[in-house]
Biopython code that builds the backbone (N, CA, C, O; Angstrom):
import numpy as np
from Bio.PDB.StructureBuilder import StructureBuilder

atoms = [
    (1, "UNK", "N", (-19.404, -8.828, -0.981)),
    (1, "UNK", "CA", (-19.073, -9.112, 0.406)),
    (1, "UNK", "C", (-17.815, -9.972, 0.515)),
    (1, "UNK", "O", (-17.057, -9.808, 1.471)),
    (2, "UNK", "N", (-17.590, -10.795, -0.340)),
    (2, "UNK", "CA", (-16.728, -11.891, -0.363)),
    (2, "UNK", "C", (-15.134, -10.819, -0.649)),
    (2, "UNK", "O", (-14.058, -11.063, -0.103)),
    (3, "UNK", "N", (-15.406, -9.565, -1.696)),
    (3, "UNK", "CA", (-14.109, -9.194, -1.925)),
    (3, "UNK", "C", (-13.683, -8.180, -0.371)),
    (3, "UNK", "O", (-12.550, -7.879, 0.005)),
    (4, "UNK", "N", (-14.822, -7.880, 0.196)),
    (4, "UNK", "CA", (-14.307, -6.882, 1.243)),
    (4, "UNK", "C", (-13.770, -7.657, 2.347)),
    (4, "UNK", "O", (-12.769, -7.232, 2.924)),
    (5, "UNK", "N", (-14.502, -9.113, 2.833)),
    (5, "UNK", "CA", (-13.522, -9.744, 3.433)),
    (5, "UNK", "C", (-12.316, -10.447, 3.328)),
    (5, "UNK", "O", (-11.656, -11.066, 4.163)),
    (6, "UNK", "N", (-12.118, -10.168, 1.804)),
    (6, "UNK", "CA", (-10.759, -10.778, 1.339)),
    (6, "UNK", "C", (-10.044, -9.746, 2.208)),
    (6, "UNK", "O", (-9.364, -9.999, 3.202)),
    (7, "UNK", "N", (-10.385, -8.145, 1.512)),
    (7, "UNK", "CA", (-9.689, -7.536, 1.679)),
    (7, "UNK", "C", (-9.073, -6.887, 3.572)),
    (7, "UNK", "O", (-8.078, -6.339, 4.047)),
    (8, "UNK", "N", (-10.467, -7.430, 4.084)),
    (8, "UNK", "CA", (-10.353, -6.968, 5.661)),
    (8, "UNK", "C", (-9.246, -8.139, 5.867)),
    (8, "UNK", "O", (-8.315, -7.488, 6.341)),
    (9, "UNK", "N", (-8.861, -9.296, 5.799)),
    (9, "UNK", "CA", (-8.143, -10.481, 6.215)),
    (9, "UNK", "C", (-6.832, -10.034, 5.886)),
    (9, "UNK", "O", (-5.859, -10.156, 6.629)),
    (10, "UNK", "N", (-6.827, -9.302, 4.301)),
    (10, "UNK", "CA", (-5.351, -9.018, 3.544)),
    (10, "UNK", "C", (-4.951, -7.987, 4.277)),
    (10, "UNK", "O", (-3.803, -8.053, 4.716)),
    (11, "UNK", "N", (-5.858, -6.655, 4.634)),
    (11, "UNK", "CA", (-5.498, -6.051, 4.964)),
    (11, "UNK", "C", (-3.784, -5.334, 4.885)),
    (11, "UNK", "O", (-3.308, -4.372, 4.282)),
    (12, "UNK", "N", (-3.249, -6.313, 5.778)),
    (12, "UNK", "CA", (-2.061, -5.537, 6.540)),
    (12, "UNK", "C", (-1.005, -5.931, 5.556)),
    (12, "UNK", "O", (0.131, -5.525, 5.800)),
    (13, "UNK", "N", (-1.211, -6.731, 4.374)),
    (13, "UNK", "CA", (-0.634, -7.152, 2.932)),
    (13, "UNK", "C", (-0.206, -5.896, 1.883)),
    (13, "UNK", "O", (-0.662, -4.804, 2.220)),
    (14, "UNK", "N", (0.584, -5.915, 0.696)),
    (14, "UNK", "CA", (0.579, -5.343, 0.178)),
    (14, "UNK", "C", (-0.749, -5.524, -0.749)),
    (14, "UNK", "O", (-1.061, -6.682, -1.026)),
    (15, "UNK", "N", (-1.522, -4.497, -1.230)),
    (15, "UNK", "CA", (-2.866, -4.934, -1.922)),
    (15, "UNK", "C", (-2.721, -3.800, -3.105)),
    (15, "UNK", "O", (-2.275, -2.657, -2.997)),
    (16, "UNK", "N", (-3.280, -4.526, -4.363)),
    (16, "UNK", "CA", (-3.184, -3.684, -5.427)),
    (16, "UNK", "C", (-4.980, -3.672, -5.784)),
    (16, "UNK", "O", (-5.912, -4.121, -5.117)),
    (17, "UNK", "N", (-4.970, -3.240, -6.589)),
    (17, "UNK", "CA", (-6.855, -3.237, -7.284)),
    (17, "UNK", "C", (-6.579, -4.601, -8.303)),
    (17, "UNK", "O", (-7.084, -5.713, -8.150)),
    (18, "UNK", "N", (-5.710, -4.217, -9.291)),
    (18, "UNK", "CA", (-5.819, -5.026, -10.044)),
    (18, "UNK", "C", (-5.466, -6.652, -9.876)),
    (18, "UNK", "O", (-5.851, -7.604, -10.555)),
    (19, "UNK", "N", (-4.489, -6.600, -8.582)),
    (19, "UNK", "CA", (-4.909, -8.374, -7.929)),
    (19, "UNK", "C", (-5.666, -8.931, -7.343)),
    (19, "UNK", "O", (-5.668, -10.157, -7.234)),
    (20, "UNK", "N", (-6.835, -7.837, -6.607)),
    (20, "UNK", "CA", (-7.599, -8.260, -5.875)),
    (20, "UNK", "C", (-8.468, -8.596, -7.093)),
    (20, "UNK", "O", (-8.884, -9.750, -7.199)),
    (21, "UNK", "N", (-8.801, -7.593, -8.107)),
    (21, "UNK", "CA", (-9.689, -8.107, -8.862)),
    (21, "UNK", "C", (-9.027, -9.571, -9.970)),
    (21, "UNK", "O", (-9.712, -10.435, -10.517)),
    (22, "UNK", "N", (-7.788, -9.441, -10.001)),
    (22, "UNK", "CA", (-7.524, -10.678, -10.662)),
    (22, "UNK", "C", (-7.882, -11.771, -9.661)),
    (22, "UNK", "O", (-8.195, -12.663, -10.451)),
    (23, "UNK", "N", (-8.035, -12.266, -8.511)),
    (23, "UNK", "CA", (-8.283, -12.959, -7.487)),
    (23, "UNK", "C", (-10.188, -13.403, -7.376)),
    (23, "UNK", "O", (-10.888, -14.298, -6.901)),
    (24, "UNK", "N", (-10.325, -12.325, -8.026)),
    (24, "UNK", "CA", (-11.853, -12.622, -7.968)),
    (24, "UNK", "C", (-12.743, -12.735, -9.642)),
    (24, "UNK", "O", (-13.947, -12.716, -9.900)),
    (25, "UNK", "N", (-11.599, -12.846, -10.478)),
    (25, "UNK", "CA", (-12.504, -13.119, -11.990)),
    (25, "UNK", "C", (-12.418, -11.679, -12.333)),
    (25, "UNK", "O", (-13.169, -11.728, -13.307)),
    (26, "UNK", "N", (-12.135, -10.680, -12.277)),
    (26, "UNK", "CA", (-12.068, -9.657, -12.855)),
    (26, "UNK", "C", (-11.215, -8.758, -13.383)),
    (26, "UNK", "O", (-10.184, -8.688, -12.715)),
    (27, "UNK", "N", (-11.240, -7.892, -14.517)),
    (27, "UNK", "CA", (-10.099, -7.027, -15.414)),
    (27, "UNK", "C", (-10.385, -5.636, -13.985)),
    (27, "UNK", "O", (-11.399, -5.431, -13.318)),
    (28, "UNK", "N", (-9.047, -4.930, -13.957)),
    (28, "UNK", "CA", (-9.300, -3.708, -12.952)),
    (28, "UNK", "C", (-10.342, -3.447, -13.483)),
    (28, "UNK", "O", (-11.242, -4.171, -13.056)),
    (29, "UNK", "N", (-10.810, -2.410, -14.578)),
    (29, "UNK", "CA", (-11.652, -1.534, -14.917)),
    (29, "UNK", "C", (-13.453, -2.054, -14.367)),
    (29, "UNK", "O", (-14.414, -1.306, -14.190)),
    (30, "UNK", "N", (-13.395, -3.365, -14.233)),
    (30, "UNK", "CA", (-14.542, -3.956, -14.534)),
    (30, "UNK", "C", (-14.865, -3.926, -12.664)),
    (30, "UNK", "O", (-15.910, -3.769, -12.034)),
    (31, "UNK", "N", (-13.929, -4.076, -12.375)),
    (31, "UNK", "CA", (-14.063, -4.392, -10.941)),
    (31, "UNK", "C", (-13.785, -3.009, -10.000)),
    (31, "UNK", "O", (-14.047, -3.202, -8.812)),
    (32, "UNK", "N", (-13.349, -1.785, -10.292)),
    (32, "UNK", "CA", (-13.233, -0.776, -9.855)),
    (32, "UNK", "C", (-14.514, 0.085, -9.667)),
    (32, "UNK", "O", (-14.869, 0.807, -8.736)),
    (33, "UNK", "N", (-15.025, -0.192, -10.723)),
    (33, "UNK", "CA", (-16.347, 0.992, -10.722)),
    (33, "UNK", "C", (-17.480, 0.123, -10.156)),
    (33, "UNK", "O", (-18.446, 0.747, -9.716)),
    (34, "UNK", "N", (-17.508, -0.908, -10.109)),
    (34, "UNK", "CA", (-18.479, -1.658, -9.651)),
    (34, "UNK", "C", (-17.932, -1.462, -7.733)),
    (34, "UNK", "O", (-18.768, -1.537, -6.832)),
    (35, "UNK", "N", (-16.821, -1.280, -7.536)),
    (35, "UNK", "CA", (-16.145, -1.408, -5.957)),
    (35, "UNK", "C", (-16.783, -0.041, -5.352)),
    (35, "UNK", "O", (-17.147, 0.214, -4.204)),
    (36, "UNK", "N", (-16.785, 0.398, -6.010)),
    (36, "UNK", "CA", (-16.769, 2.193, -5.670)),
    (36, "UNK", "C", (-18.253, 2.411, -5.360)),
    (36, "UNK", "O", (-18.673, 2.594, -4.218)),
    (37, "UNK", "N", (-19.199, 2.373, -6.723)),
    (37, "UNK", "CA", (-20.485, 1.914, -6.439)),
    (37, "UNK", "C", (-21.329, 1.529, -5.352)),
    (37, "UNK", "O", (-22.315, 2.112, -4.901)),
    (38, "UNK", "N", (-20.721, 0.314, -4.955)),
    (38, "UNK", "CA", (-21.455, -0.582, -3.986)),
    (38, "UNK", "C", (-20.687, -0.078, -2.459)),
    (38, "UNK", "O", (-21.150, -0.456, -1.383)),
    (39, "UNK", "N", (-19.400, 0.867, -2.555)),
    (39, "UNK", "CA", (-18.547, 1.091, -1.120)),
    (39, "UNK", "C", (-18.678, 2.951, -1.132)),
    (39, "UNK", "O", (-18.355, 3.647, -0.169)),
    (40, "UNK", "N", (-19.072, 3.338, -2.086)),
    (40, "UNK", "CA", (-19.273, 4.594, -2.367)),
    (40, "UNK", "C", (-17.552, 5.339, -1.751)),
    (40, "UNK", "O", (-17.316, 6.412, -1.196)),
    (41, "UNK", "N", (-16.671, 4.247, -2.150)),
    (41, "UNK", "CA", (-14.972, 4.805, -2.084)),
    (41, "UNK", "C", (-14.438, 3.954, -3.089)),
    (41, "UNK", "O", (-14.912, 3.011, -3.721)),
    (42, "UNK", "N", (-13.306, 4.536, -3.078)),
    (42, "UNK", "CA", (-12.435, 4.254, -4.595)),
    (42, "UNK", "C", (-11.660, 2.724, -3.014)),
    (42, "UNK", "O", (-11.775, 2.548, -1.801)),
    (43, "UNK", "N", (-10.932, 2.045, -4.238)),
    (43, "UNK", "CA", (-10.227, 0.705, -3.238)),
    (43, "UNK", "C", (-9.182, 0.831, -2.355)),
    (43, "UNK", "O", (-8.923, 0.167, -1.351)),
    (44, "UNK", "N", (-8.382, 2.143, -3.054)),
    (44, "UNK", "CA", (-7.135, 2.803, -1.894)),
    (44, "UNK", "C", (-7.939, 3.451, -0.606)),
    (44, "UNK", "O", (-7.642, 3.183, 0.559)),
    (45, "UNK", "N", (-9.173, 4.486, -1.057)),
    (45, "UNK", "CA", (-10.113, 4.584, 0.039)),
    (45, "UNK", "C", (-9.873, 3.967, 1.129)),
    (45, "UNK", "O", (-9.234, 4.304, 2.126)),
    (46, "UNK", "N", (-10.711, 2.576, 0.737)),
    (46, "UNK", "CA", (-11.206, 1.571, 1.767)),
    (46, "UNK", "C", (-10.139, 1.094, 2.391)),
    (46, "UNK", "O", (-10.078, 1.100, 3.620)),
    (47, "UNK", "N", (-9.397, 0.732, 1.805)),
    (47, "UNK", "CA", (-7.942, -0.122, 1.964)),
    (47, "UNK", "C", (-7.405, 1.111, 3.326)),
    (47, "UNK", "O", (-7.285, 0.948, 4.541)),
    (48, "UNK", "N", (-7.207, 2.193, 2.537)),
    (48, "UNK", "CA", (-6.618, 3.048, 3.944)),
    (48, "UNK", "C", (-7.345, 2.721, 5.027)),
    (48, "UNK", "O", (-6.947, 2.031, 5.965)),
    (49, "UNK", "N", (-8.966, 3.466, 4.844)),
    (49, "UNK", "CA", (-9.719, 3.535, 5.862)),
    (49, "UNK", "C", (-9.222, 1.802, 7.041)),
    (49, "UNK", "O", (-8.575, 1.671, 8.080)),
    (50, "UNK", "N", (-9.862, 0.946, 6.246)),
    (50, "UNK", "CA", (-9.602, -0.243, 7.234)),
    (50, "UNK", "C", (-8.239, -0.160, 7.820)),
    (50, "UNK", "O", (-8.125, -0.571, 8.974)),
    (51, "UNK", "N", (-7.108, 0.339, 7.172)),
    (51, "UNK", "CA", (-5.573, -0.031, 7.823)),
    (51, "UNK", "C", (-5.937, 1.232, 9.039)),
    (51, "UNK", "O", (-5.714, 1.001, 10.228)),
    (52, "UNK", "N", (-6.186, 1.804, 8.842)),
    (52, "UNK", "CA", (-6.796, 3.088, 9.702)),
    (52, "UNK", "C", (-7.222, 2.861, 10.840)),
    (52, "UNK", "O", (-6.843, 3.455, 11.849)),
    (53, "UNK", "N", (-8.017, 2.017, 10.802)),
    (53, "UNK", "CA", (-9.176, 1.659, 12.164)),
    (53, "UNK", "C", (-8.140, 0.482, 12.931)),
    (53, "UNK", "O", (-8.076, 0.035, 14.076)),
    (54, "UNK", "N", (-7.601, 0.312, 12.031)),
    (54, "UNK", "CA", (-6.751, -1.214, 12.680)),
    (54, "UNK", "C", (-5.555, 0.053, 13.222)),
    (54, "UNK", "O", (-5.451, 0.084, 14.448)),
    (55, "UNK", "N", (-4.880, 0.826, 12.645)),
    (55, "UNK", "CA", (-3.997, 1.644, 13.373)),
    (55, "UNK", "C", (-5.096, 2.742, 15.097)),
    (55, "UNK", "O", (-5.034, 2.794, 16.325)),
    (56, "UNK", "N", (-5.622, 3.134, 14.363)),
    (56, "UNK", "CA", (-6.061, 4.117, 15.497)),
    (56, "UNK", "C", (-6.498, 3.209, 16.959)),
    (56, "UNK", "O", (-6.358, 3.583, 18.123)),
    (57, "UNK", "N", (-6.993, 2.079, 16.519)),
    (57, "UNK", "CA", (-7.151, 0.870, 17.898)),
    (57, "UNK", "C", (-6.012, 0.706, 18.773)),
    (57, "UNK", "O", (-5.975, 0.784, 20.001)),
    (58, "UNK", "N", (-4.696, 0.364, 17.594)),
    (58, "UNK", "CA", (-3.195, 0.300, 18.689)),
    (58, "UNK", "C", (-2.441, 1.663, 18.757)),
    (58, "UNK", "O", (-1.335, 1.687, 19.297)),
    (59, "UNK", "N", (-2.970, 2.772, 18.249)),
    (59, "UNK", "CA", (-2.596, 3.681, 19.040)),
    (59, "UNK", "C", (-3.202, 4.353, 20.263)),
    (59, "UNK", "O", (-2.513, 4.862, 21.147)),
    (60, "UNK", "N", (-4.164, 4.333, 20.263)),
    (60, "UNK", "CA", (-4.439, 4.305, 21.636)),
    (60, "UNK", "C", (-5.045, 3.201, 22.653)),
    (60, "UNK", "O", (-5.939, 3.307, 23.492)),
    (61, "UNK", "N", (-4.137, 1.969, 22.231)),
    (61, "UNK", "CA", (-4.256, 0.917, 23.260)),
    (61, "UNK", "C", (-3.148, 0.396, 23.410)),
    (61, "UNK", "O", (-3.165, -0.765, 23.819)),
    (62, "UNK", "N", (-1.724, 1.078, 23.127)),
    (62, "UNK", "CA", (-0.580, 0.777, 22.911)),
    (62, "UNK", "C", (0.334, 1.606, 23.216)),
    (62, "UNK", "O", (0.029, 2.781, 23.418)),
    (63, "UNK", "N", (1.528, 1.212, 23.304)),
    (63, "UNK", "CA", (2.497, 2.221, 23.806)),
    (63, "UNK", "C", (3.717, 1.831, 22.631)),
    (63, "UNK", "O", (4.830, 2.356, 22.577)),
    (64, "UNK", "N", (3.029, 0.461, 21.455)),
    (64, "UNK", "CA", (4.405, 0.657, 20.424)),
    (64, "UNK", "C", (4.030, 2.152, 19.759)),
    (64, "UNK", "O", (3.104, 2.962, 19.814)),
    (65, "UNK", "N", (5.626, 1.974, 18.946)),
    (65, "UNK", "CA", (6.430, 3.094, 18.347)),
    (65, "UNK", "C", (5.189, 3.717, 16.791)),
    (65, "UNK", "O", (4.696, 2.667, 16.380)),
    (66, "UNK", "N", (4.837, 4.450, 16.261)),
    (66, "UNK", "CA", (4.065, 4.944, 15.399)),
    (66, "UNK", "C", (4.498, 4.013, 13.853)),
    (66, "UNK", "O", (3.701, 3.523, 13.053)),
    (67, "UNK", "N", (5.850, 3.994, 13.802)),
    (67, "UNK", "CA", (6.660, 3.378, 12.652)),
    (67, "UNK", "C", (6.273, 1.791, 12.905)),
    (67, "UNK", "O", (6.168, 1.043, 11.933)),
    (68, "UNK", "N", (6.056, 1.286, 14.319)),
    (68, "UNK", "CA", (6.140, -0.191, 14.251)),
    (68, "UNK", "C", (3.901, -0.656, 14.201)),
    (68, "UNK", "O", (3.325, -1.729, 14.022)),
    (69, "UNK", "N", (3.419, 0.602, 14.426)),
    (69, "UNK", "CA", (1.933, 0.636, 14.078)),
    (69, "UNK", "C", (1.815, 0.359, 12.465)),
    (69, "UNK", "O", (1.235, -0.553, 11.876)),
    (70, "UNK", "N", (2.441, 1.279, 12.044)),
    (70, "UNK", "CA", (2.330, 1.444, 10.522)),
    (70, "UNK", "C", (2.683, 0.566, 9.862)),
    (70, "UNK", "O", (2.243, 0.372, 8.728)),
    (71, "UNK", "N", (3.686, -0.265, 10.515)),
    (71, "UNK", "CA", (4.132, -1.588, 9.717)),
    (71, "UNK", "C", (3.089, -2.687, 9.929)),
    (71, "UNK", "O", (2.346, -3.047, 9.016)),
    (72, "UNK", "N", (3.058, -3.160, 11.044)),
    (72, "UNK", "CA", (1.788, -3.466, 11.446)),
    (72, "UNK", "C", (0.185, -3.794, 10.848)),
    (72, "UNK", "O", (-0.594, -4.745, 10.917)),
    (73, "UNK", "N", (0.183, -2.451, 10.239)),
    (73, "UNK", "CA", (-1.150, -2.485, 9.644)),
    (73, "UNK", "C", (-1.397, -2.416, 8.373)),
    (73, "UNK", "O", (-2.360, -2.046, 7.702)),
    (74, "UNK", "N", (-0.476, -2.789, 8.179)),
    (74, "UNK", "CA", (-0.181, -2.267, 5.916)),
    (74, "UNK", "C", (0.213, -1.027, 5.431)),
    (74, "UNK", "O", (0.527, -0.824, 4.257)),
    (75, "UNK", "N", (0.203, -0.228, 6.275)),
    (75, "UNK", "CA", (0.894, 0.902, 5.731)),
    (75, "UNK", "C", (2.231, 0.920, 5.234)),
    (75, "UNK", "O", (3.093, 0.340, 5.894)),
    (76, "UNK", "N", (2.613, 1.640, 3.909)),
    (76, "UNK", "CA", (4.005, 1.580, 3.677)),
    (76, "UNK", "C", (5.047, 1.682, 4.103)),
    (76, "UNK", "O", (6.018, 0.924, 4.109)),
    (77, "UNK", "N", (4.792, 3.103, 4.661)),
    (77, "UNK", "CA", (5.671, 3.590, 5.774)),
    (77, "UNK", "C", (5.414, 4.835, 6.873)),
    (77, "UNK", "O", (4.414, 5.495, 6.593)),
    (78, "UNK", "N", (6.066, 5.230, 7.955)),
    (78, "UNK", "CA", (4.965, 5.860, 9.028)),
    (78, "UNK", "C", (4.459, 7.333, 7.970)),
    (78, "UNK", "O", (3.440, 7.966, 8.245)),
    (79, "UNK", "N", (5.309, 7.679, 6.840)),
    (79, "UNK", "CA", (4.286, 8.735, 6.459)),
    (79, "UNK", "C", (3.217, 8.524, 5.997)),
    (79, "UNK", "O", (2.714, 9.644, 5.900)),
    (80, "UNK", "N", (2.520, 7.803, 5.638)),
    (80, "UNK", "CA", (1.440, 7.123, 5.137)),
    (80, "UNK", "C", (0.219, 6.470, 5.791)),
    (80, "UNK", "O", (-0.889, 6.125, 5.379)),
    (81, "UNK", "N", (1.049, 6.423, 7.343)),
    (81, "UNK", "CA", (0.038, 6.353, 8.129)),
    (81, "UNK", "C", (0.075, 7.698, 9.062)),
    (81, "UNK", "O", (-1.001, 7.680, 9.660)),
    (82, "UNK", "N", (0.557, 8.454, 9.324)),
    (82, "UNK", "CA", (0.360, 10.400, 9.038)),
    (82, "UNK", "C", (-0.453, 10.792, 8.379)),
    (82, "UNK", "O", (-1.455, 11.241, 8.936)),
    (83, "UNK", "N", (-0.393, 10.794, 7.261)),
    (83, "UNK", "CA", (-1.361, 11.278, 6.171)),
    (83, "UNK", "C", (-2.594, 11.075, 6.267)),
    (83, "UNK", "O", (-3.449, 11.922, 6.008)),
    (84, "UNK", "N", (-2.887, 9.528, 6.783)),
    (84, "UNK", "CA", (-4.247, 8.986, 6.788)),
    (84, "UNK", "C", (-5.040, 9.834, 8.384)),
    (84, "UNK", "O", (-6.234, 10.107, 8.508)),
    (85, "UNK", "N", (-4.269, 10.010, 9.103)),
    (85, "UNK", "CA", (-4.935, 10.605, 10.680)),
    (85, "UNK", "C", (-4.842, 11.414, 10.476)),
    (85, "UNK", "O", (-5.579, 11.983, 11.281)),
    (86, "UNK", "N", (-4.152, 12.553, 9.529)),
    (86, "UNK", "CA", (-4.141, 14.157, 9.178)),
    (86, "UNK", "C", (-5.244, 14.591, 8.749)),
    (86, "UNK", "O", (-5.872, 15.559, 9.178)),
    (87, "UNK", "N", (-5.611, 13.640, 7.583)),
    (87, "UNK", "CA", (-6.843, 13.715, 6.459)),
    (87, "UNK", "C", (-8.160, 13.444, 7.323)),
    (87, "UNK", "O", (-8.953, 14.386, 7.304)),
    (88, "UNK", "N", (-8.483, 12.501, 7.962)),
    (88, "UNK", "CA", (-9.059, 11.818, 8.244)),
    (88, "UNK", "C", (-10.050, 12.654, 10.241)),
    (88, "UNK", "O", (-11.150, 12.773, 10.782)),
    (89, "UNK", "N", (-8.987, 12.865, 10.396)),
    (89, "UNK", "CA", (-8.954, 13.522, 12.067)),
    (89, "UNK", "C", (-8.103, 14.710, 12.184)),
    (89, "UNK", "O", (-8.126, 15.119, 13.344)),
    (90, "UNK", "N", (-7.296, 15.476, 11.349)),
    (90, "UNK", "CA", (-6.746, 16.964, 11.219)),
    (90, "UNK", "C", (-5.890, 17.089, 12.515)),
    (90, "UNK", "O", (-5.630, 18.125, 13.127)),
    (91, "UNK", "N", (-5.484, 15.733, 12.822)),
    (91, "UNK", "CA", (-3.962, 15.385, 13.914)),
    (91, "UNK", "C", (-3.255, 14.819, 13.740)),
    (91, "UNK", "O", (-3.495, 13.960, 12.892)),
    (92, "UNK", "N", (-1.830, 14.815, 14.373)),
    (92, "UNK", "CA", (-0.968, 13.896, 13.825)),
    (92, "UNK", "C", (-1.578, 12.820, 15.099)),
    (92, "UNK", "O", (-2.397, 12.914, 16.013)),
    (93, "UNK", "N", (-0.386, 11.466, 14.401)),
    (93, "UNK", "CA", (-0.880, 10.619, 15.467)),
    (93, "UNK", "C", (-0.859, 10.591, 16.247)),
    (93, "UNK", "O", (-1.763, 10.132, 16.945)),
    (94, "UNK", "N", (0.629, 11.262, 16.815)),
    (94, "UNK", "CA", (0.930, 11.104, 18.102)),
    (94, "UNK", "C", (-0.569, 11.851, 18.792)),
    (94, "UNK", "O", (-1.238, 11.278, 19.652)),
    (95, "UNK", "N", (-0.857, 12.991, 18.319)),
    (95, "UNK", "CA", (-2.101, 14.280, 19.005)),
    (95, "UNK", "C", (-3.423, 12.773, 19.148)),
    (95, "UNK", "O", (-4.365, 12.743, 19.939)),
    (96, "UNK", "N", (-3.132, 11.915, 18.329)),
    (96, "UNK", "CA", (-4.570, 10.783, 18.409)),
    (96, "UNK", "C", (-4.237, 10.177, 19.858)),
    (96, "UNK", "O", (-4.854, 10.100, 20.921)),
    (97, "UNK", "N", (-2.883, 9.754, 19.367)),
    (97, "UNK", "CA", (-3.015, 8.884, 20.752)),
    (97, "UNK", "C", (-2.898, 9.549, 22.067)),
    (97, "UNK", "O", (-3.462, 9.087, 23.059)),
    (98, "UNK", "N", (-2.365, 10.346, 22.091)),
    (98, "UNK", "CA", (-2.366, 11.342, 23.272)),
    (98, "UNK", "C", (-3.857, 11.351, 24.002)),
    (98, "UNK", "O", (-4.153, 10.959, 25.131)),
    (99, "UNK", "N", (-4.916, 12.089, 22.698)),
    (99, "UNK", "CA", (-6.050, 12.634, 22.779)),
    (99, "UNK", "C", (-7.258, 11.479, 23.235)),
    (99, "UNK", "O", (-8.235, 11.725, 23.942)),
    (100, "UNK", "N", (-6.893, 10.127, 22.607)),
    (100, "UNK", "CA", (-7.376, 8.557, 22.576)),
    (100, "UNK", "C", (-7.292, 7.810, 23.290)),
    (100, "UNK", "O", (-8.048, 6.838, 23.322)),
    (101, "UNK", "N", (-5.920, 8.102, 24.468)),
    (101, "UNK", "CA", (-5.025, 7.007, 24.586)),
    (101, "UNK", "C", (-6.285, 6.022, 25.478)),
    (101, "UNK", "O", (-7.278, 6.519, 26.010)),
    (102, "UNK", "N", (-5.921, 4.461, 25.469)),
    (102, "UNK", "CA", (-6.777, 4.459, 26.612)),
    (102, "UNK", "C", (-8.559, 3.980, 26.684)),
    (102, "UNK", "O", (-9.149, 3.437, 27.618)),
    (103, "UNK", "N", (-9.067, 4.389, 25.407)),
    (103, "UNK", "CA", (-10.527, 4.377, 25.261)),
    (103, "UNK", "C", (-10.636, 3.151, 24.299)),
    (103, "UNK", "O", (-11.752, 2.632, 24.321)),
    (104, "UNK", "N", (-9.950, 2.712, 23.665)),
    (104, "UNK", "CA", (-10.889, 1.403, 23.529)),
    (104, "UNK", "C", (-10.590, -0.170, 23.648)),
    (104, "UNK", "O", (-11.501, -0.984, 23.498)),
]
sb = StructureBuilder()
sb.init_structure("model")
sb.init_model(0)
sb.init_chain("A")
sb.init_seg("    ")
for serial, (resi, resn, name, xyz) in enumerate(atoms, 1):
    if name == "N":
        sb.init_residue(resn, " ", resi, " ")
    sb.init_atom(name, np.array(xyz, "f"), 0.0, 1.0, " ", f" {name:<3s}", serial, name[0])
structure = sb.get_structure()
């Protein structure tokens, strides 16, 4: 619990596996399969998913730019937060917020 709220706080940070687990007493390997286990997702998973929920909130409660969302929320860059609403919801963002705008 302690590493997922590290990671909900870091979030919008650059986050690796192997610092989070250096941060918490652990070698990657040791701390990966045990993450996955207990989240039933790998750490890029989760890591997206949360930057995800934190993006899809200000896109449709917002009128900033998709590129200034993505920065925003830890994403690298706006393709990366594309990818994640493609995969995830089989739209681009803009089709989210369009489709969203407004609801929460």
């Amino acid at each position: 619990m302690q590493i997922i709220g590290y990671m909900t706080s870091h979030r919008k940070q650059h986050l690796e596996a192997t610092d989070v687990a250096r941060e918490f007493g652990y070698g990657r390997e040791h701390f990966c399969r045990p993450f996955r286990k207990a989240t039933g997702k790998t750490f890029k998973e989760f890591l997206t998913d949360l930057r995800l929920d934190d993006a899809c909130r200000k896109l449709s409660g917002s009128s900033a730019s998709i590129a200034s969302i993505a920065r925003e929320c830890g994403f690298p860059d706006t393709r990366a937060l594309q990818t994640a609403v493609q995969r995830k919801y089989g739209i681009r963002a803009q089709e989210y917020r369009e489709r969203y705008e407004n609801r929460n």
